[in-house]
N, C-alpha and C positions, 0 to 999 in steps of 0.2 A: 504494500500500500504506500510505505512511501517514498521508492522509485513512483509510483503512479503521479504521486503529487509533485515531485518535483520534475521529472517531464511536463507536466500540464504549466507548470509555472515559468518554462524557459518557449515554451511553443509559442505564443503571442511574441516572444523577443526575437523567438528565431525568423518569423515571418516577416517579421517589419527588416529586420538586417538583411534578410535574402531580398526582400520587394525592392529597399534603396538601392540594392547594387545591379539593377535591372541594364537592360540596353543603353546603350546613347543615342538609338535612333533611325538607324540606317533602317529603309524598307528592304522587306525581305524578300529576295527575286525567286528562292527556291533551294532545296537542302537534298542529299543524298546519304543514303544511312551506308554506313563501314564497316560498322564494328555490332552484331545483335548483342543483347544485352537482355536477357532475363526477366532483370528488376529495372526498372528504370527507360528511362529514352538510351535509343541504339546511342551508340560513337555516330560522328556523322559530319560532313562536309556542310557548311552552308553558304552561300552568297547573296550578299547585301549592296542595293545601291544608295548610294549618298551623294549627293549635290554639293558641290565647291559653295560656300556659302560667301565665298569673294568672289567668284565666277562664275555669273549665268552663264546658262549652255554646257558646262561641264558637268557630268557625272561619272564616281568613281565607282567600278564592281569590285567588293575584296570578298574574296573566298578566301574562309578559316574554317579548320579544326574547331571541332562542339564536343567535347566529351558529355557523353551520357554516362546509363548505369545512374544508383543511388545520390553519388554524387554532384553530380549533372543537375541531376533535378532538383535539389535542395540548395543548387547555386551556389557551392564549395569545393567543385571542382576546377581546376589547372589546367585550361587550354593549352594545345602544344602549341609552339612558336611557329608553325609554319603558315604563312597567308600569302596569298598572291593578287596580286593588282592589276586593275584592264580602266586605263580612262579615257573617256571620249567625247570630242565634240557630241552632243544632244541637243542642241537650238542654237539659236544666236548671239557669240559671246559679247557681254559687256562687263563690267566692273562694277562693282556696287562703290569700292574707295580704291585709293592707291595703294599697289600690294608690298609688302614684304619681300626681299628678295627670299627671304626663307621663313615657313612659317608652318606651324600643326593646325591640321584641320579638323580632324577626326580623331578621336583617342574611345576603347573601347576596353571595359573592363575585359581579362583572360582569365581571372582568379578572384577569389572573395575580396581580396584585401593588395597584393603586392605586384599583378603582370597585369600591361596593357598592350594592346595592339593598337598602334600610330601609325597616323597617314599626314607626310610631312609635304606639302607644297614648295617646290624652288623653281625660282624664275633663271631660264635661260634668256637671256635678253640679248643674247651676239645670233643666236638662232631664231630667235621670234617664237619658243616656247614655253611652254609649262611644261615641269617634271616632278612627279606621285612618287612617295617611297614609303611603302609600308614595311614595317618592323615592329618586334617585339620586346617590350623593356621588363627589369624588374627593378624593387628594391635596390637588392646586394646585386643578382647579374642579370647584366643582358642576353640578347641572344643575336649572334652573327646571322641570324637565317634572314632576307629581306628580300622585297621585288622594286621595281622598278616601273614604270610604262612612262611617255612624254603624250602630249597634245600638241601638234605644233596650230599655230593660230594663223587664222587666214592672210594673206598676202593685204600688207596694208595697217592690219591691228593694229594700232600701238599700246605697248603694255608699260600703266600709269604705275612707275613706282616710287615706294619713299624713300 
């Protein structure tokens, strides 16, 4: 009885800690399961798009690693580091303000508390593009695994920066 009660008195706590550490947002285009899993959601690939929030007309696709299983589902699982990156003209580019030559656009929890996956913006301005670098960070380590893709911007752009 009173294991019973004190589960019952961390369950409101644990719900409210797993609900804030939720998405950051990206629409989700579609997921392929990996790994079956018993109890729980499979392992599984998914891909998410998100909109340059300095850049109409661009949208980023990042495909990451989703650990399922137990702790998947309880949002206390350790996504692995690996993500890959696809960005693309999607409408007509303009600037909302003048950009950063380097700047994070996108950051996305990978773990309860310490790993994120980042999607960093850098201006090539001698080629007339934008270049996407997603990566995974921790706390104590990071991780060398990253993608890359560029946009290059129509003949004429001019890219406003600070």
């Amino acid at each position: 009885m009173n294991l019973l009660r004190r589960v019952t008195r961390w369950t409101p706590i644990l719900a409210i800690t797993v609900s804030a550490c939720g998405n950051a947002g990206g629409e989700p285009i579609g997921e392929v399961d990996t790994v079956f899993k018993l109890i729980g959601p499979d392992h599984k690939v998914v891909v998410e798009a998100y909109d340059d929030p300095g850049v109409a007309g661009v949208t980023c696709y990042v495909s990451r690693a989703k650990t399922g299983g137990i702790k998947g589902a309880l949002g206390v699982a350790e996504d692995r580091s690996e993500a890959s990156i696809a960005c693309r003209q999607t409408g007509p580019i303009s600037f909302a303000r003048p950009l950063a030559r380097q700047e994070e656009i996108f950051s996305e929890r990978a773990s309860l508390l310490f790993k994120r996956v980042r999607v960093v913006r850098m201006v090539d301005a001698r080629r007339n593009a934008l270049v996407y670098l997603t990566y995974s960070d921790r706390v104590i380590e990071g991780s060398p695994q990253n993608s890359v893709t560029a946009v290059p911007l129509p003949a004429g752009t001019v890219l406003p920066l600070r």
